[in-house]
gemmi code that builds the backbone of each chain (N, CA, C; Angstrom):
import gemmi

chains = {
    "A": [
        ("UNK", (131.771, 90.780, 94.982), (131.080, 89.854, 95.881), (131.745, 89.904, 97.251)),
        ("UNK", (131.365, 89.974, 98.586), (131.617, 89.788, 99.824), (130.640, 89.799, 100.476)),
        ("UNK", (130.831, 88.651, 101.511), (130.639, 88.003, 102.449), (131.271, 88.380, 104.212)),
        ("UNK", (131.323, 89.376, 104.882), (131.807, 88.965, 106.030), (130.578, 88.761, 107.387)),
        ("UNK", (131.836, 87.695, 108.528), (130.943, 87.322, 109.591), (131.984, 87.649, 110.581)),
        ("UNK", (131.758, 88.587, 111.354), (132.325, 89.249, 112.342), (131.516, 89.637, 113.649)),
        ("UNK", (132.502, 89.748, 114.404), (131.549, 90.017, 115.900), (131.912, 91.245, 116.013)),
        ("UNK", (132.477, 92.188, 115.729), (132.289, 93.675, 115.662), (131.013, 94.327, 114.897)),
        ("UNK", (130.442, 95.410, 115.628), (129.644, 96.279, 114.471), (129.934, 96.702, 113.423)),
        ("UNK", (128.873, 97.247, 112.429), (129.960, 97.862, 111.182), (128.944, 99.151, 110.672)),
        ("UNK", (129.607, 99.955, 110.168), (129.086, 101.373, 110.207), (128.143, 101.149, 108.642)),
        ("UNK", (126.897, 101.408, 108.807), (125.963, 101.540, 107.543), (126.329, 102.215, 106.481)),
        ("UNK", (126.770, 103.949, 106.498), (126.928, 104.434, 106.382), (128.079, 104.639, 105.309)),
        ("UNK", (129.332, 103.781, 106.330), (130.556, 103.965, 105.366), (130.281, 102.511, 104.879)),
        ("UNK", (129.751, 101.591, 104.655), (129.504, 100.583, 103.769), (128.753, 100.956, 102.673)),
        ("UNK", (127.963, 101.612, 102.444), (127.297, 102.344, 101.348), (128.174, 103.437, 101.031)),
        ("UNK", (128.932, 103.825, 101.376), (130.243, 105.383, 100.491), (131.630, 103.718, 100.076)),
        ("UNK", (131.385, 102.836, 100.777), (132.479, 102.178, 100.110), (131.685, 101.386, 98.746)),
        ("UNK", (130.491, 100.955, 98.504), (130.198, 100.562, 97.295), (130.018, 101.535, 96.478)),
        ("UNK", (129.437, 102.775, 96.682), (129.210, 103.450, 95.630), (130.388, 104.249, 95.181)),
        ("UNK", (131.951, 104.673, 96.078), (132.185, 105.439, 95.533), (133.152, 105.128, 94.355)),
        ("UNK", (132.712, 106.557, 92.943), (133.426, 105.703, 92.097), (132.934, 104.871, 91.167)),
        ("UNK", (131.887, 104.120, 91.685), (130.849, 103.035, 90.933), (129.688, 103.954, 90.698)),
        ("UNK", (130.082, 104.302, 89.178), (128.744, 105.759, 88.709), (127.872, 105.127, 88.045)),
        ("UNK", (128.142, 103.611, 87.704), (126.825, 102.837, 86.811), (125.660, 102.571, 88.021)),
        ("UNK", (126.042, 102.872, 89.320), (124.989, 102.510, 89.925), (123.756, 103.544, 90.643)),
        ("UNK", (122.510, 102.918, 90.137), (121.677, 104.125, 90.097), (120.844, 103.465, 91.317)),
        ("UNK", (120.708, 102.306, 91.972), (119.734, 102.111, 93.283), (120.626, 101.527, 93.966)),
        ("UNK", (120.552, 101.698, 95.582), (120.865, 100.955, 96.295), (120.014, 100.649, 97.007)),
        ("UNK", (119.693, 99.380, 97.839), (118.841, 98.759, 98.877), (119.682, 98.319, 99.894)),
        ("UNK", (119.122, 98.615, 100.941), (119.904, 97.949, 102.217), (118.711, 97.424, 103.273)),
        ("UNK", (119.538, 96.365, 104.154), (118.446, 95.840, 105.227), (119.815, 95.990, 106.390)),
        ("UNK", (119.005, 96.204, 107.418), (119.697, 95.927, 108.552), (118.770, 95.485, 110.011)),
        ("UNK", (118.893, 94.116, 109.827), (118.402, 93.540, 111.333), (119.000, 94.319, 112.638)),
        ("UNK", (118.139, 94.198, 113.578), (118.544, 94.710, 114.771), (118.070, 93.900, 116.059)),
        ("UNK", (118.678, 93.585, 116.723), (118.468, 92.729, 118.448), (117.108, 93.822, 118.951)),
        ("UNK", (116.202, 92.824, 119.235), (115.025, 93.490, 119.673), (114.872, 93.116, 121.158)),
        ("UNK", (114.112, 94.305, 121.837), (114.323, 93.926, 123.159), (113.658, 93.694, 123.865)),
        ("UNK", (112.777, 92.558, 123.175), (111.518, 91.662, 123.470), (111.498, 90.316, 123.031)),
        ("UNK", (110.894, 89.317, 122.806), (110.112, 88.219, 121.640), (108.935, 87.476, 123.022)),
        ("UNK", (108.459, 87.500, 122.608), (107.078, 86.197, 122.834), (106.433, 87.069, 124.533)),
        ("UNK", (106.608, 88.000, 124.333), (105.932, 88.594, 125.684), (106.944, 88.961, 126.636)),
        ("UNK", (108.178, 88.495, 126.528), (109.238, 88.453, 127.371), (110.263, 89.511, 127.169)),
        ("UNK", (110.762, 90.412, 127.877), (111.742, 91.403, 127.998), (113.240, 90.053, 127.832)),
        ("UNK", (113.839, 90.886, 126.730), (114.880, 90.135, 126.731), (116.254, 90.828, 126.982)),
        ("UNK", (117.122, 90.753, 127.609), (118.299, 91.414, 127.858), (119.390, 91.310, 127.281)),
        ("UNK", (119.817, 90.560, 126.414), (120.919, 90.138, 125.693), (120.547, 88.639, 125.021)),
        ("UNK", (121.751, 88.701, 124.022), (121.539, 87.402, 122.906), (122.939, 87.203, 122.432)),
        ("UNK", (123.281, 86.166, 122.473), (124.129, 85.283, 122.032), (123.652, 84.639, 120.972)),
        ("UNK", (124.661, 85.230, 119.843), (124.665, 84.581, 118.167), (126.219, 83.200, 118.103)),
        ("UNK", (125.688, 82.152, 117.879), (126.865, 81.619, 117.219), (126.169, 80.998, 116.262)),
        ("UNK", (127.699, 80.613, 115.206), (127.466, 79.729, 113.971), (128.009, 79.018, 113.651)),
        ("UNK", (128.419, 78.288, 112.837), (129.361, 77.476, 111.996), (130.544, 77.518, 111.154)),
        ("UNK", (131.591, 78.209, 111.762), (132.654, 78.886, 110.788), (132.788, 78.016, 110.270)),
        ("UNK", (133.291, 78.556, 108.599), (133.331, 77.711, 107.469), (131.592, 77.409, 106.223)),
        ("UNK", (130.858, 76.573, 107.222), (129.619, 76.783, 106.396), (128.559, 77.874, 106.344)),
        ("UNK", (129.214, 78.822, 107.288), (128.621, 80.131, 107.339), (128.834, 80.917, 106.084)),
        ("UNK", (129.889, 80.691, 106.250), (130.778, 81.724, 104.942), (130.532, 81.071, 103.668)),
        ("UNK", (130.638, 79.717, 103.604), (129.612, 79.044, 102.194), (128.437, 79.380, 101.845)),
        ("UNK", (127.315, 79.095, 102.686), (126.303, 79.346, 102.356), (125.960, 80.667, 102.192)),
        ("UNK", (126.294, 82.135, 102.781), (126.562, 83.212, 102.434), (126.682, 83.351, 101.420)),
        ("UNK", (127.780, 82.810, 100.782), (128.682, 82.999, 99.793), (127.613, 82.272, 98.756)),
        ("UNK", (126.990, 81.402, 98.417), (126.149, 80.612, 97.825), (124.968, 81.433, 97.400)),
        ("UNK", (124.303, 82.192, 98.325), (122.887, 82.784, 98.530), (123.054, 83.950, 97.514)),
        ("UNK", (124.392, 84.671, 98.049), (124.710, 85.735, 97.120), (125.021, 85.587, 95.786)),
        ("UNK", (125.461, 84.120, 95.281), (125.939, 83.905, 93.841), (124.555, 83.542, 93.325)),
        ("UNK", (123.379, 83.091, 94.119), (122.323, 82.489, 93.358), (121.077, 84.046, 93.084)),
        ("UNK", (121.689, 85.189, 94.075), (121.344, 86.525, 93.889), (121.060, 87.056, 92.576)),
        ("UNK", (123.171, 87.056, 92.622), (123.922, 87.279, 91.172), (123.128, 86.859, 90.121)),
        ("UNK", (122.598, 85.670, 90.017), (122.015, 85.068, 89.071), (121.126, 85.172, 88.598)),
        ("UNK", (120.302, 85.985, 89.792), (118.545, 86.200, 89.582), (118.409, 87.535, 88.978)),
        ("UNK", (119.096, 88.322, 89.585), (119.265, 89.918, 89.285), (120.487, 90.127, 88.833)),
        ("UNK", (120.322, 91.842, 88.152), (121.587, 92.328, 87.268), (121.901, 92.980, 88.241)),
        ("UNK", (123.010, 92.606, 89.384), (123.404, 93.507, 90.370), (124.634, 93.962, 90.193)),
        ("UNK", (125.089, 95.043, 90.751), (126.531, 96.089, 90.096), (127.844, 95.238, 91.218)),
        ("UNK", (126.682, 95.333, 92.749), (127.371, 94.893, 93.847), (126.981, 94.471, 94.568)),
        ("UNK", (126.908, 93.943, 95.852), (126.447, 92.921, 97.018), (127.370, 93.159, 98.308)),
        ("UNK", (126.704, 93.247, 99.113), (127.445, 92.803, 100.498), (126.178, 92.053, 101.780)),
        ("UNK", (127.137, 91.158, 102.871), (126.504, 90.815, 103.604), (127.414, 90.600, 104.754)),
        ("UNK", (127.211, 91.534, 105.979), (127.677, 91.612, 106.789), (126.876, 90.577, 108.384)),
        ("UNK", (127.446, 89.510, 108.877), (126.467, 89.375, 109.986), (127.407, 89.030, 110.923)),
        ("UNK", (126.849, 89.363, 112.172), (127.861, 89.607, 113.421), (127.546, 88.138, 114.292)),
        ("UNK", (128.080, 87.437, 115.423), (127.842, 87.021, 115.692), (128.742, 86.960, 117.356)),
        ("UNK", (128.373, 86.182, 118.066), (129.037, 86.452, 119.460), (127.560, 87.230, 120.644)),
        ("UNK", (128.059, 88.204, 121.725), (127.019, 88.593, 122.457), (126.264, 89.374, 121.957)),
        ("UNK", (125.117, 90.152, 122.399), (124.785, 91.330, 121.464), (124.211, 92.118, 122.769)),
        ("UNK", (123.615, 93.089, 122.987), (122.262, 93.656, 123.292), (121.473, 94.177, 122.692)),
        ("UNK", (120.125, 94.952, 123.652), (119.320, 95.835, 122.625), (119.206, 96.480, 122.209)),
        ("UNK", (119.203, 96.176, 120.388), (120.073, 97.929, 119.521), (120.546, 97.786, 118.836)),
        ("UNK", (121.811, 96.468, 119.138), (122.412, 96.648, 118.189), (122.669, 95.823, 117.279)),
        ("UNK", (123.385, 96.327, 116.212), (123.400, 95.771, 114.896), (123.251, 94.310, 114.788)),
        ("UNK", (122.550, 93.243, 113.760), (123.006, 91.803, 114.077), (123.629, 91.990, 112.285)),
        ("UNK", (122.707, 92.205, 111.063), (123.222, 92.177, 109.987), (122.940, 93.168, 108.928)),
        ("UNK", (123.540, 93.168, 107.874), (123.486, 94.325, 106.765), (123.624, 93.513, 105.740)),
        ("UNK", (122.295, 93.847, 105.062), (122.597, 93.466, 103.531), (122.411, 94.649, 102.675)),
        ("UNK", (123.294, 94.657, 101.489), (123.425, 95.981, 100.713), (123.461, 95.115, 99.108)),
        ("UNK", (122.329, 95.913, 98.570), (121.996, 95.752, 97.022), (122.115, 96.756, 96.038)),
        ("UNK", (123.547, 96.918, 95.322), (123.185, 98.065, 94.000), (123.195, 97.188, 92.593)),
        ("UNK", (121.967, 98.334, 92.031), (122.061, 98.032, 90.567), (121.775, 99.257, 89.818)),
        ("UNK", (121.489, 99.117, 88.718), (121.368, 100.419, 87.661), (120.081, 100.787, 88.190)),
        ("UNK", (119.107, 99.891, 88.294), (117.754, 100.594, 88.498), (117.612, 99.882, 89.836)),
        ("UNK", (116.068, 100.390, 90.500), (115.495, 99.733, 91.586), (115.544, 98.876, 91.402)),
        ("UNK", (114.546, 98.069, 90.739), (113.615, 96.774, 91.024), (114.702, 95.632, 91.421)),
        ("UNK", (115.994, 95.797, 90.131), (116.934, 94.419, 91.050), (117.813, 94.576, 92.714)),
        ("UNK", (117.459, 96.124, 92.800), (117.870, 96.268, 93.655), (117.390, 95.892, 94.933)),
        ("UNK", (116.270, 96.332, 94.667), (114.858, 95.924, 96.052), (114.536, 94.734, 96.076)),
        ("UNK", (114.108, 94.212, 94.930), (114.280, 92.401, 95.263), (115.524, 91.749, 95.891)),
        ("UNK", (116.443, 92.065, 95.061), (117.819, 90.805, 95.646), (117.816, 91.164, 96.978)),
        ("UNK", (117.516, 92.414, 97.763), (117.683, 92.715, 98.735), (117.153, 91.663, 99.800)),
        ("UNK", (115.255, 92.113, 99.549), (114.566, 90.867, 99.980), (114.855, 89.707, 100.296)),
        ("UNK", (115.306, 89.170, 99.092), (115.825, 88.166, 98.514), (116.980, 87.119, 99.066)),
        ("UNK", (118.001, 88.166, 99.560), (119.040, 88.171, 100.458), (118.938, 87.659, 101.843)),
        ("UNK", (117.936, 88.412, 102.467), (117.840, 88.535, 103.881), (116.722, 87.173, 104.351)),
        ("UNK", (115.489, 87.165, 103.693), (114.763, 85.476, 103.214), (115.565, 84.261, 103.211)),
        ("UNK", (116.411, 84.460, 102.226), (117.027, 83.117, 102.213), (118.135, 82.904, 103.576)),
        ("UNK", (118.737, 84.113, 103.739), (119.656, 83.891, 104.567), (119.323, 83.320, 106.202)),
        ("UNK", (118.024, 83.522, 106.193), (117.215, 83.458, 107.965), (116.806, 81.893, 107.927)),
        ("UNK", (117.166, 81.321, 106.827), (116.477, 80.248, 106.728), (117.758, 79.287, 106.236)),
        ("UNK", (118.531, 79.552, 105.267), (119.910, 78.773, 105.143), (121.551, 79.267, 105.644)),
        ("UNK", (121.603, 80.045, 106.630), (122.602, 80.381, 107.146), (122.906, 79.634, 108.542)),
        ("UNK", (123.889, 78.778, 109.153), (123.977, 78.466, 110.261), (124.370, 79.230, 110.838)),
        ("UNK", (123.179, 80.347, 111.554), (123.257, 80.768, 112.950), (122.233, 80.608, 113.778)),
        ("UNK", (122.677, 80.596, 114.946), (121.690, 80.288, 116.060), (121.926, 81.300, 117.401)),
        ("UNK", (120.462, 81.944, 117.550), (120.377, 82.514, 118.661), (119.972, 82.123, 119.768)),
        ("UNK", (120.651, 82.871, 121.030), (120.500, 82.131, 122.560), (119.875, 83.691, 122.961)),
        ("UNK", (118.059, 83.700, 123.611), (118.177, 84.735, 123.933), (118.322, 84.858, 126.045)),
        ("UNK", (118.624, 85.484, 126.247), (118.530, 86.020, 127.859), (117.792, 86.704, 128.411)),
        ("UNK", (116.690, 85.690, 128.580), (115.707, 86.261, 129.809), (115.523, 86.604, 131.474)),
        ("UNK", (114.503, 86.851, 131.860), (114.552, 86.810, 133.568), (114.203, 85.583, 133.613)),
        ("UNK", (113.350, 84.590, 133.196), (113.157, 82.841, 133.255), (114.566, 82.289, 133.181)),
        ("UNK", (115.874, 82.952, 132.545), (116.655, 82.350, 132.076), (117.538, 82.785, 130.716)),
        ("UNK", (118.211, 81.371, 129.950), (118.778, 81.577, 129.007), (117.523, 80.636, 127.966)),
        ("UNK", (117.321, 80.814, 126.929), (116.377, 79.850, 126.070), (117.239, 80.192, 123.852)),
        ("UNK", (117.008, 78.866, 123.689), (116.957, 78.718, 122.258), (116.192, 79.286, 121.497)),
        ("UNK", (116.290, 80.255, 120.431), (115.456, 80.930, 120.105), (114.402, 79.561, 118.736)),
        ("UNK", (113.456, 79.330, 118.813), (113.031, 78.944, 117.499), (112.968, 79.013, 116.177)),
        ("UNK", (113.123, 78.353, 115.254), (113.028, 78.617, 113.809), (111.275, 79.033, 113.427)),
        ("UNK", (111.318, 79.674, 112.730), (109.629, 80.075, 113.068), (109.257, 79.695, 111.381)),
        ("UNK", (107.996, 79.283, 111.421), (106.990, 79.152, 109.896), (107.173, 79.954, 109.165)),
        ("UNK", (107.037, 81.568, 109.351), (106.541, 82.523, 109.201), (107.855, 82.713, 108.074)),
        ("UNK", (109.398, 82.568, 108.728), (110.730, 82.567, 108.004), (110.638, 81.487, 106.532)),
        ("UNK", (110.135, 80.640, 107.005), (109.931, 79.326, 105.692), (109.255, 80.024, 104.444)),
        ("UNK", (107.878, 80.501, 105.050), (107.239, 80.863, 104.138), (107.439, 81.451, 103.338)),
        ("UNK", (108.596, 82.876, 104.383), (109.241, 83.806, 103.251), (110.071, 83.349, 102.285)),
        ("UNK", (110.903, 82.586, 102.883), (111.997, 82.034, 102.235), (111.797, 81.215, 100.529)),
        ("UNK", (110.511, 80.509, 101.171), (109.419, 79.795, 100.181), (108.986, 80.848, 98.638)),
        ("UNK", (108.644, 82.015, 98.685), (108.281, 82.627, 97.956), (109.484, 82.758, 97.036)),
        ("UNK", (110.513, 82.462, 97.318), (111.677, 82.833, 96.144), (112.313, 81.419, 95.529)),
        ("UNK", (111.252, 80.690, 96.115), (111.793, 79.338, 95.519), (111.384, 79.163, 93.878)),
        ("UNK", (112.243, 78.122, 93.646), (112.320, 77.959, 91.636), (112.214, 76.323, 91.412)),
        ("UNK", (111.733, 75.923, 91.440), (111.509, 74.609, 91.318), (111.829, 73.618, 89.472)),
    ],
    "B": [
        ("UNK", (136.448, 60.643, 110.756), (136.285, 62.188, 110.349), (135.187, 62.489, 111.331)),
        ("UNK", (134.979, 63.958, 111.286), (135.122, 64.643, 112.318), (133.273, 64.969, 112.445)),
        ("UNK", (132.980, 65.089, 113.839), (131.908, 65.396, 113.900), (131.530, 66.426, 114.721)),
        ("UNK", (130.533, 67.415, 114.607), (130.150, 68.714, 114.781), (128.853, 68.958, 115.624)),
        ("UNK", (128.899, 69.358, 116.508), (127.456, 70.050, 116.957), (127.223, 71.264, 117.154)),
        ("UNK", (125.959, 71.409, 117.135), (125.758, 73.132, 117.257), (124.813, 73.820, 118.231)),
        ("UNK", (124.448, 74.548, 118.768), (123.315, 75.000, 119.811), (122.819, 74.138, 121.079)),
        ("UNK", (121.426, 73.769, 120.788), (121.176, 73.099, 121.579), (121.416, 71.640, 121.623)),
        ("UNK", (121.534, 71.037, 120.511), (122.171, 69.766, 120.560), (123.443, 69.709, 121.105)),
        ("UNK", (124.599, 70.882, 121.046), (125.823, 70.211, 122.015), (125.849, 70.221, 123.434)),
        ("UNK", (124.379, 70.696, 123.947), (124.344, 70.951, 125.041), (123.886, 69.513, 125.729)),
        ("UNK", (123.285, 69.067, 124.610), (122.966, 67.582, 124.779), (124.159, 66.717, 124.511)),
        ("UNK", (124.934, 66.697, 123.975), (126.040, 65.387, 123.537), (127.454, 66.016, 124.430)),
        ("UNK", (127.036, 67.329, 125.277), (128.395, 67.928, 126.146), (129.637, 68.102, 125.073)),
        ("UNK", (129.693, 67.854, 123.954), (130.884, 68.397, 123.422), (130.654, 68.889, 121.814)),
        ("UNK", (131.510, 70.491, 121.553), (131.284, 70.642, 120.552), (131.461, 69.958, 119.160)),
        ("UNK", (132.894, 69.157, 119.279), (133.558, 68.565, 118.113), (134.172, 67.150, 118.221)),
        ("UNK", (134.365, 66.166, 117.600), (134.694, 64.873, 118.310), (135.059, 64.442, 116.873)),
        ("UNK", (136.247, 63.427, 116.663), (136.800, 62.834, 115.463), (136.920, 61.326, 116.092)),
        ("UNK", (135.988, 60.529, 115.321), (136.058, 59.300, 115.314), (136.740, 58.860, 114.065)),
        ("UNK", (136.741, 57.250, 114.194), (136.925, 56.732, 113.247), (136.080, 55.996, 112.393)),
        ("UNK", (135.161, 56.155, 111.309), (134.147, 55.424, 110.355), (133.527, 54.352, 110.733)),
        ("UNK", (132.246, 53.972, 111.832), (132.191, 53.013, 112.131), (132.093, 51.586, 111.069)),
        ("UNK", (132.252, 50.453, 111.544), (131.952, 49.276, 110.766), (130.309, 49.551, 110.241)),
        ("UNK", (130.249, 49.349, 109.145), (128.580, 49.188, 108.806), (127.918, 50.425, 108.259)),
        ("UNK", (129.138, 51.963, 108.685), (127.856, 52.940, 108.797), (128.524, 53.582, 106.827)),
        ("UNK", (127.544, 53.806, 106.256), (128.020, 54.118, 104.898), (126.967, 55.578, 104.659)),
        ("UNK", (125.984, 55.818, 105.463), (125.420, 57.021, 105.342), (124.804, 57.607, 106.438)),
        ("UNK", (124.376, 58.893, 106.274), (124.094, 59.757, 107.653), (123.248, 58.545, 108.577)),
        ("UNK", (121.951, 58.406, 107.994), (120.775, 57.886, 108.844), (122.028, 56.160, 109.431)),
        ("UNK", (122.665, 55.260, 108.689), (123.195, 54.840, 109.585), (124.243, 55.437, 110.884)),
        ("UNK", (125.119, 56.534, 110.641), (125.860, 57.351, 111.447), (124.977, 57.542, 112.560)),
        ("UNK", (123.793, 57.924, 112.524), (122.712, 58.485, 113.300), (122.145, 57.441, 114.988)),
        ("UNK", (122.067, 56.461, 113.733), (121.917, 55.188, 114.580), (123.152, 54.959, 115.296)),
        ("UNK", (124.003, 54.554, 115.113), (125.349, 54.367, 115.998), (125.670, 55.505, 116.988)),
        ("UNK", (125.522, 56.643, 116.329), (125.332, 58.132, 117.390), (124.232, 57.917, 119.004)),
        ("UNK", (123.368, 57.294, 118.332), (122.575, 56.979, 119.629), (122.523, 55.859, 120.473)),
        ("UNK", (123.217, 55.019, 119.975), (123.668, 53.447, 120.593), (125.157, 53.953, 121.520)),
        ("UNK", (125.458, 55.271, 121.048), (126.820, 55.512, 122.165), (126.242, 55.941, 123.569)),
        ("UNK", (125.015, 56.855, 123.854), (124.643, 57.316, 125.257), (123.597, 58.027, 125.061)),
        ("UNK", (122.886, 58.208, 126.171), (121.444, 58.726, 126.292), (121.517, 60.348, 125.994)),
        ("UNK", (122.885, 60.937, 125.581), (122.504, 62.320, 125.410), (122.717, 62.188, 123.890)),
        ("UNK", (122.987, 61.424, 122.941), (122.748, 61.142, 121.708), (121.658, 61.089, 121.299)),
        ("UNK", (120.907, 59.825, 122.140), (119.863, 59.455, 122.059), (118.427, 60.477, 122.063)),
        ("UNK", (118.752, 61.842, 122.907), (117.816, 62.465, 122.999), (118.156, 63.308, 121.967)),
        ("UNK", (119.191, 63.730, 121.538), (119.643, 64.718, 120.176), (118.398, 64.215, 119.467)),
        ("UNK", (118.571, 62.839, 118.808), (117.838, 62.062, 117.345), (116.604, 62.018, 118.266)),
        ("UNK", (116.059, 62.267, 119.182), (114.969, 61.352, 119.093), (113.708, 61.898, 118.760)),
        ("UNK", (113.741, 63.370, 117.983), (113.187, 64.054, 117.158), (113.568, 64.145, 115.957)),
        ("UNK", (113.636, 63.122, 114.935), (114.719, 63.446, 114.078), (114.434, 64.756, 113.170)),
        ("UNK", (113.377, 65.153, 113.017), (112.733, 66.218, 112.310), (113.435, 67.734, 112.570)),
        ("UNK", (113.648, 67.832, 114.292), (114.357, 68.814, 114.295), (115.732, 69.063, 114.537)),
        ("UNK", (116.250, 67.983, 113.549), (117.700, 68.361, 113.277), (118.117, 68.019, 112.232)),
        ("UNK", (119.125, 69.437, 111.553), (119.354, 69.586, 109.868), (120.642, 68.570, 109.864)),
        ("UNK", (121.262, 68.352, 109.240), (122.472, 67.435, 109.101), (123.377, 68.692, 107.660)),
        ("UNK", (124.544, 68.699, 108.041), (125.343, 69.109, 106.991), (126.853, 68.375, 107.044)),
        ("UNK", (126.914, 68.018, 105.536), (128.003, 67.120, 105.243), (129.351, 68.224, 104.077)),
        ("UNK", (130.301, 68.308, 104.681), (131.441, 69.099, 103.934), (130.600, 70.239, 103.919)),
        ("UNK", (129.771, 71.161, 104.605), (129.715, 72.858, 104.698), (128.506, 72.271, 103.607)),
        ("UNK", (127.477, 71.363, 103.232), (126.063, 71.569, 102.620), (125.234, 70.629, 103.110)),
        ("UNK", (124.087, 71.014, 103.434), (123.119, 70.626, 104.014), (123.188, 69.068, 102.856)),
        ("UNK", (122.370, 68.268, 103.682), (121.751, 66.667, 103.275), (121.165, 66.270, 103.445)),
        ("UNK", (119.990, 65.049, 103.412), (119.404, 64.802, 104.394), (120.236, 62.956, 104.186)),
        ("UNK", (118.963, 62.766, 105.514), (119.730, 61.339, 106.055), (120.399, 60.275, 105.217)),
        ("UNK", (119.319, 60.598, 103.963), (120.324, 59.503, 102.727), (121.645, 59.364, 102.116)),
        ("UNK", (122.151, 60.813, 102.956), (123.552, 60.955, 102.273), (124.706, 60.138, 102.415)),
        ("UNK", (125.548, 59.803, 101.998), (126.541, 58.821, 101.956), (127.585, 59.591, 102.884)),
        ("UNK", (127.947, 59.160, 104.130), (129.493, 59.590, 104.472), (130.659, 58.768, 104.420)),
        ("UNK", (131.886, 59.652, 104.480), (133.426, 58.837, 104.312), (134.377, 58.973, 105.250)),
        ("UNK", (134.862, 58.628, 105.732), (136.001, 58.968, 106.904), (136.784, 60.132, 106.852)),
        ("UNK", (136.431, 60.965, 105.463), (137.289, 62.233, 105.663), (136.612, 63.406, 105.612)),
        ("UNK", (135.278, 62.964, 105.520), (133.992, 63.816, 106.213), (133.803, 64.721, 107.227)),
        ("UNK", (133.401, 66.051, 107.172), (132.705, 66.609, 108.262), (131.397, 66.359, 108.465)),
        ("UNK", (130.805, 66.054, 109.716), (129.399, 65.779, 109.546), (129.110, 66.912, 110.725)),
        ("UNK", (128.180, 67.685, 110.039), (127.357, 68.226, 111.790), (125.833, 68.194, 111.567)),
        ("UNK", (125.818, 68.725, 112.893), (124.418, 68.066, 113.509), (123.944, 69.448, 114.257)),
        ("UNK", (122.545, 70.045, 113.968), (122.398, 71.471, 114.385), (120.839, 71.635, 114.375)),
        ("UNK", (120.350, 72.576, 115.113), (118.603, 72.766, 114.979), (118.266, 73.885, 113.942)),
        ("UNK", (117.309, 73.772, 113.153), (116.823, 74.646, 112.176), (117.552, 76.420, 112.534)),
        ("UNK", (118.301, 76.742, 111.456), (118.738, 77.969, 111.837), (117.776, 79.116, 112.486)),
        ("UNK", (118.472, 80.374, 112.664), (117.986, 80.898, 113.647), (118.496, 82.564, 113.341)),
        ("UNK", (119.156, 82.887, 112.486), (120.037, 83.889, 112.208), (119.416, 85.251, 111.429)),
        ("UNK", (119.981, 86.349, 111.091), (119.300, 87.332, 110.419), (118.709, 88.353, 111.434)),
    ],
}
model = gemmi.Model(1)
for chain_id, residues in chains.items():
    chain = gemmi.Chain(chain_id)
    for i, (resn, *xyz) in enumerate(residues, 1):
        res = gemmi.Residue()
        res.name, res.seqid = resn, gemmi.SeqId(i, " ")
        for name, pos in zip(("N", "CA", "C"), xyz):
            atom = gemmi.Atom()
            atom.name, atom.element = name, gemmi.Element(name[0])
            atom.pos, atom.b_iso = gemmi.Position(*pos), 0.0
            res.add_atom(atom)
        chain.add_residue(res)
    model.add_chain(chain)
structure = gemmi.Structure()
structure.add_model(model)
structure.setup_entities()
């Protein structure tokens, strides 16, 4: 299980040779990786400022991924999310899912990145030519988030 | 115990973190809330949507019914935003 929240980038690449190597029970991996887009709502955006909540960042992380654990037979997990300035390009987060087969792999993945947009305290500031503005929590995130609910 | 803001709400209350002491009377968030806005008009505009703001007590979300204690973290933040 890990959890990190760092304001450095982190290489895709060697995060997937560090879960698998060695780990021969694992036959799928899934990964997501958000990226700073260099637009929203019609507006050219130039940079973004991520902050969060140290401490309940790393809980609820840490939470999302154990309730993962729970749903799916996963081998391993990671969730990397950056926070601090950014521009356009680059990395904001990585989630990485292995299991023996796909399907728990590709779900928890989903699964991962849903819940996390919706129960993780971070908040983006994006930088426009109008200015600096709060980015919104949008429906669209709920909804997703909604579909993995268990009542 | 200690209280927290985040985004655009600390831009409203001007400070990120502040440790009071338990007011007389207040035994849960929604009273905390109330006394939060009886201190100054940039309180006042934080709550005066209460809808768009989550409350988290010790690192887990709550809502207003929750009970706080003087050795409490409470923060105060707008619907996340992250991912």
């Amino acid at each position: 299980m890990a959890v990190r929240v760092q304001t450095e980038d982190f290489d895709v690449g060697a995060a997937i040779d560090a879960m698998t190597r060695g780990a021969t029970g694992i036959g799928s991996l899934a990964s997501f990786v958000g990226l700073m887009r260099d637009h929203a709502g019609g507006a050219a955006v130039s940079a973004m400022t991520l902050e969060h909540y140290p401490g309940m960042t790393e809980k609820m992380l840490g939470d999302i991924e154990a309730e993962a654990r729970r749903r799916w037979p996963l081998i391993d997990c990671l969730i990397v999310h950056r926070y601090g300035r950014l521009a356009p390009g680059d990395r904001i987060v990585l989630v990485l899912t292995a299991a023996a087969h796909r399907e728990p792999a590709l779900a928890a993945c989903q699964f991962l990145i849903d819940w996390l947009k919706t129960k993780a305290p971070f908040w983006k500031q994006e930088e426009t030519a109008a200015g600096a503005r709060w980015v919104e929590a949008r429906a669209e995130d709920d909804a997703a988030a909604d579909r993995w609910r268990r009542d | 115990m200690k209280l927290r803001y985040f985004a655009w709400l600390r831009a409203k209350t001007g400070i990120a973190a502040e440790q009071v002491a338990l007011p007389d009377g207040v035994g849960d968030v929604e009273q905390l809330v109330r006394w939060l806005i009886a201190r100054g008009p940039g309180y006042a505009e934080v709550f005066r949507e209460r809808g768009a703001v989550r409350v988290a007590v010790n690192f887990d979300y709550v809502g207003f019914d929750h009970p706080v204690r003087d050795e409490d973290e409470v923060a105060f933040f707008p619907p996340v935003t992250g991912g």
